[in-house]
Legacy VTK file of the C-alpha trace (Angstrom):
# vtk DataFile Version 3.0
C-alpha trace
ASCII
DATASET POLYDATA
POINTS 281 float
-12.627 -30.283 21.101
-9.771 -30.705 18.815
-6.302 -30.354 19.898
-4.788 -26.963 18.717
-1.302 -28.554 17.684
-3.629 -31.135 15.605
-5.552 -28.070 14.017
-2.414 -26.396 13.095
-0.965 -28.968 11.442
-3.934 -29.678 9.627
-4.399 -25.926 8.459
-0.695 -26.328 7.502
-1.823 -29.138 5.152
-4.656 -28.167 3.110
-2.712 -24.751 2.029
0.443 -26.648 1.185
-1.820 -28.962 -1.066
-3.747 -25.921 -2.525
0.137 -24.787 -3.829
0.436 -21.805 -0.466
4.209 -20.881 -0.167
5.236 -21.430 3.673
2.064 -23.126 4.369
2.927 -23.599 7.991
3.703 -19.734 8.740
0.492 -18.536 6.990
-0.949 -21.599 8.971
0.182 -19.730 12.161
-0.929 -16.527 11.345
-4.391 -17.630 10.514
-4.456 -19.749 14.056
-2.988 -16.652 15.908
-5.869 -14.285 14.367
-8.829 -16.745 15.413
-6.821 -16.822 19.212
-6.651 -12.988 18.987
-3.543 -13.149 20.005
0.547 -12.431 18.021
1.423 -14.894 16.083
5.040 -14.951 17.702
3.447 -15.863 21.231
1.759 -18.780 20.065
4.256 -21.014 21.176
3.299 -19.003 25.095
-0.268 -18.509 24.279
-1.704 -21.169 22.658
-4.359 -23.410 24.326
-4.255 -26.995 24.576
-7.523 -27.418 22.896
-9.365 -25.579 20.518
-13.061 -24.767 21.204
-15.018 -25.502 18.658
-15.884 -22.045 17.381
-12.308 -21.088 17.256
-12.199 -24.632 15.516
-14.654 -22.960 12.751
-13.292 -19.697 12.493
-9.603 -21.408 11.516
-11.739 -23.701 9.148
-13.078 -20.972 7.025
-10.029 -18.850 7.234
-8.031 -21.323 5.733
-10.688 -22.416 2.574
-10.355 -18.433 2.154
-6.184 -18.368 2.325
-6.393 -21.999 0.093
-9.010 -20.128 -2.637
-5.644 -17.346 -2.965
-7.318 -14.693 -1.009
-4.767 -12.614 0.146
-3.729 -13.561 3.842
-4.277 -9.650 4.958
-7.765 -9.748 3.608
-8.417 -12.517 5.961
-6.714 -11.166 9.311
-7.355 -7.709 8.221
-4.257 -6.143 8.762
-0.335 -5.814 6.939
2.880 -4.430 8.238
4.415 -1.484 6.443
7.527 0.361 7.647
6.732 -1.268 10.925
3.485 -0.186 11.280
0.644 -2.193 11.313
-2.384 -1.056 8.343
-5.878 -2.089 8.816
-6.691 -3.395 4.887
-9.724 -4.658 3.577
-10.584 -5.922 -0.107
-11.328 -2.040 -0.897
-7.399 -1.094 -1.026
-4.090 -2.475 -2.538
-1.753 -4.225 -0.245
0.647 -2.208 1.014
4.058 -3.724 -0.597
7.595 -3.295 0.795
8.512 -1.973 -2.377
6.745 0.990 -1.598
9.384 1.681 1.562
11.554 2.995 -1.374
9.661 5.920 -2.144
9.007 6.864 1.755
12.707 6.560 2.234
13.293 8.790 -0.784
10.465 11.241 0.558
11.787 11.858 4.139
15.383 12.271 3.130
14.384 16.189 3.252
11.870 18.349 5.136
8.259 19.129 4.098
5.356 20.777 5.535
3.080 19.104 3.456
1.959 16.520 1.115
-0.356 15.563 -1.093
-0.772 11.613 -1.896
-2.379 11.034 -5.059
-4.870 7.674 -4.971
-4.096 7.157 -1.705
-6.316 3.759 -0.843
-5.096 2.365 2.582
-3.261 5.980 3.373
-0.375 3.906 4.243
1.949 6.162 2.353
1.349 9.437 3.574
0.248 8.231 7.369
3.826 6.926 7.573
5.422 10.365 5.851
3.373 12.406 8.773
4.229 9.726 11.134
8.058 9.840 10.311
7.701 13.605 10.378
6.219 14.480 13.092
5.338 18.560 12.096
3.616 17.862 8.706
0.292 17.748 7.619
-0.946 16.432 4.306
-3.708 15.115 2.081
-4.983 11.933 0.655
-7.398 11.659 -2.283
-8.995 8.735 -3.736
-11.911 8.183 -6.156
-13.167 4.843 -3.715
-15.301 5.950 -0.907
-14.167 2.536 0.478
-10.794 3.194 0.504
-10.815 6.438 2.094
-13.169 4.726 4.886
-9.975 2.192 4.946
-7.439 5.596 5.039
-9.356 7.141 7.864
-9.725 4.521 10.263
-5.621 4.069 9.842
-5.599 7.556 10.436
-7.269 7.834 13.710
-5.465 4.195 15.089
-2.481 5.797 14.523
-3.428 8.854 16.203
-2.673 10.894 13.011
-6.660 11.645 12.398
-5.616 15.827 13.133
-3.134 15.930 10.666
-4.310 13.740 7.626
-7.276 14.840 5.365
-8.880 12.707 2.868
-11.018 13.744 0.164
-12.999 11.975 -2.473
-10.944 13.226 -5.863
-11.011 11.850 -9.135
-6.489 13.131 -8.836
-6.268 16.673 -8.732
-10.334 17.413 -8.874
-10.657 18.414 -5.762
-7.756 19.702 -4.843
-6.943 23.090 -4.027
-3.684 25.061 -2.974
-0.176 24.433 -3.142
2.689 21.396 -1.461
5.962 20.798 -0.762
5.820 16.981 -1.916
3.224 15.046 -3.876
3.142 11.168 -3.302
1.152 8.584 -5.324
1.594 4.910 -5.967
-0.977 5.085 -8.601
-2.531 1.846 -11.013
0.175 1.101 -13.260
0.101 -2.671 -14.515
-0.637 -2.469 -18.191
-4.155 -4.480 -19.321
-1.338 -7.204 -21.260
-0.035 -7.792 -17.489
-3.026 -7.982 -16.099
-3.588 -11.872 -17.696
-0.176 -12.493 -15.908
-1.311 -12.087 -12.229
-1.110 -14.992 -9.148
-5.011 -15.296 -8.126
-3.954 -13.777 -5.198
-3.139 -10.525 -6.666
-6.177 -10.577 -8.682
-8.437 -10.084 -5.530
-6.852 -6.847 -4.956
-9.353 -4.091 -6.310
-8.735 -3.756 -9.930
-8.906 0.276 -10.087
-5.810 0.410 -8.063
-3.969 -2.126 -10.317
-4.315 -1.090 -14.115
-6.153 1.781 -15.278
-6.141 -0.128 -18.582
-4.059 0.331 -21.855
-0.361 0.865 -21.544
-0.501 1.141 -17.644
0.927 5.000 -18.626
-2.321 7.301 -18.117
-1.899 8.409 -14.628
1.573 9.679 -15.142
0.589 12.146 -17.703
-2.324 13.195 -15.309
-0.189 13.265 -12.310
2.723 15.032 -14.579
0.254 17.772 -16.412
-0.701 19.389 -12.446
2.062 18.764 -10.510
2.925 22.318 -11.699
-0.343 23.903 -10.514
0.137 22.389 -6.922
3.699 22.064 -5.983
5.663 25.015 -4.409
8.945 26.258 -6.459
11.242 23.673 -5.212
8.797 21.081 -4.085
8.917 17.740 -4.903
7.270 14.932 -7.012
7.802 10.768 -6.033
5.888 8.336 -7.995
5.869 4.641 -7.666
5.886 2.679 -11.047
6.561 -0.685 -12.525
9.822 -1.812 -12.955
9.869 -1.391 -16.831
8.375 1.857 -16.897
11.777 3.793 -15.957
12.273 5.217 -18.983
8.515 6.491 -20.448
7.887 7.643 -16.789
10.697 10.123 -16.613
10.199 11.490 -20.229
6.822 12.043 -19.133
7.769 13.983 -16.198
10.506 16.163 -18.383
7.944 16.747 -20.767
5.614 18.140 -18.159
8.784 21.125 -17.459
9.424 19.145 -14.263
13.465 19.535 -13.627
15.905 16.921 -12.220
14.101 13.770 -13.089
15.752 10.836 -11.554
15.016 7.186 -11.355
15.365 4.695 -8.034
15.906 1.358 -7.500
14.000 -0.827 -5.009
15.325 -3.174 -2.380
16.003 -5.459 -5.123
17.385 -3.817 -7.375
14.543 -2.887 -9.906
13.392 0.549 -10.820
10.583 1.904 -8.236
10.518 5.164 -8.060
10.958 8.374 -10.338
11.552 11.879 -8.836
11.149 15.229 -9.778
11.412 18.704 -8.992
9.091 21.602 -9.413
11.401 24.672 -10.297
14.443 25.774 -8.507
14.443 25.236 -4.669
13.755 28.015 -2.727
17.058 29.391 -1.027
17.576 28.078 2.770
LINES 1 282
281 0 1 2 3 4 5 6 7 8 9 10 11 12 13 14 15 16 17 18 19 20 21 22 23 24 25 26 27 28 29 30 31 32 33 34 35 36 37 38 39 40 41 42 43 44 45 46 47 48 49 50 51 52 53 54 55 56 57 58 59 60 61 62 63 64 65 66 67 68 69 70 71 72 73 74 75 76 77 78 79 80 81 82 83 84 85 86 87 88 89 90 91 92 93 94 95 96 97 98 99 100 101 102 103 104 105 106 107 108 109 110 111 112 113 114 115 116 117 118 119 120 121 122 123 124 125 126 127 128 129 130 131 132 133 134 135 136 137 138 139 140 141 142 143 144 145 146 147 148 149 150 151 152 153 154 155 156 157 158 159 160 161 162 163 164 165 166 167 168 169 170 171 172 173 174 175 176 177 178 179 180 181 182 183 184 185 186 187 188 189 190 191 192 193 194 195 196 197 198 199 200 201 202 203 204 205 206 207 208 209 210 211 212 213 214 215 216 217 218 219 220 221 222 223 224 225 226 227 228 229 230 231 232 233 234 235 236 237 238 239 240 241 242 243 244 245 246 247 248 249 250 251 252 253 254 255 256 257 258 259 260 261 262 263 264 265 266 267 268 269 270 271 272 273 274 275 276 277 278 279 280
């Protein structure tokens, strides 16, 4: 048996000489994951020695973190607004980023929501987490996601109040909303040649849905109309140079008070709209 302290240090090696950033945290993580235990009670938890299938496991969890494979592929699992996400290779990475629009989303009441490409359902199991009478609906073309989604769903004990269908956007969607959601593929197909590795093993239909990175906002735009309640609300995520084109889009589609958001750094992140006038309280 190999002493853990040696193993971890040894992890911590090979990914700082494959070019990891913080080599010894992801180091810990990966360690932590094969103990099946938290990473911040290593320091309590961790054994002396390291048997050597644990030994193996770490081994081949670290060639996958050193080959850029995303480190929540490997343990299976990402924070987002301090929740923990089950994610596989099937589903984008939830991205703190993203916090932006949830912020912007609970700021006022709504009974329901619709999340448009929904992947992990990370965005709209937080809105119906955060408020606790809703209900909504998540749609995504990937079986796999949606598998992804619905297991979130039920570990957050959220299974009776989220829906997911398979939906090529609106296809299968019926009835009206108070708020429609989507972080939708957005990085144009010139970007796409500018992506860390790591990125790149993130499912390409929920990066770029090719050309200008542009299409699903005049999708998402042209039937917001047919499913949002006078008054009801429309937050889309988007890249940070696609303020502008976004809200023209939006205004073209006779959605009303467009606005644009910065992120926690600054950079545009989300546009919102309205549908109509708000109904009177």
């Amino acid at each position: 048996m190999k002493p853990t302290g040696v193993a971890l240090r040894d992890a911590a090696a090979q990914l700082r000489a494959a070019g990891i950033d913080d080599a010894m945290r992801d180091a810990r993580r990966l360690l932590a994951h094969v103990l099946g235990i938290a990473p911040e009670r290593l320091v309590v938890d961790m054994p002396q020695q390291l048997e050597p299938t644990a030994d193996a496991a770490l081994a081949a969890a670290v060639a996958r973190r050193a080959a850029s494979e995303p480190l929540s592929h490997i343990t299976g699992t990402r924070l987002f607004y301090g929740r923990s996400f089950h994610v596989s290779a099937a589903v984008l990475d939830p991205r703190p980023e993203t916090e932006t629009l949830i912020e912007l989303a609970v700021r006022e009441g709504f009974r329901d929501v619709l999340d448009l490409g929904s992947g992990s359902g990370c965005i709209l199991l937080t809105l119906l987490a955060e408020c606790a009478d809703a209900t909504g609906v998540g749609v995504d073309v990937s079986d796999a996601a949606l598998a992804v989604a619905a297991e979130n769903a039920a570990a957050l004990g959220l299974d009776r109040r989220a829906r997911f269908l398979v939906s090529d956007w609106y296809g299968a969607v019926a009835g009206q909303f108070d708020l429609i959601v989507s972080n939708p593929p957005y990085i144009s197909e010139a970007e796409m040649a500018q992506l860390s590795p790591e990125v790149l093993h993130e499912p390409r239909l929920a990066l770029t849905p090719g050309g200008d990175g542009l299409a699903p906002y005049h999708v998402i735009a042209a039937g917001a109309g047919a499913h949002l309640r006078p008054g009801g609300r429309l937050l889309v995520e988007i890249g940070w140079r696609q303020g502008a084109d976004v809200c023209a889009i939006l205004a073209g589609a006779d959605l009303e008070d467009v606005r644009l958001h910065p992120d926690i750094n600054g950079k545009d992140r989300v546009v919102s709209a309205r549908w109509g006038a708000a109904p009177p309280k």
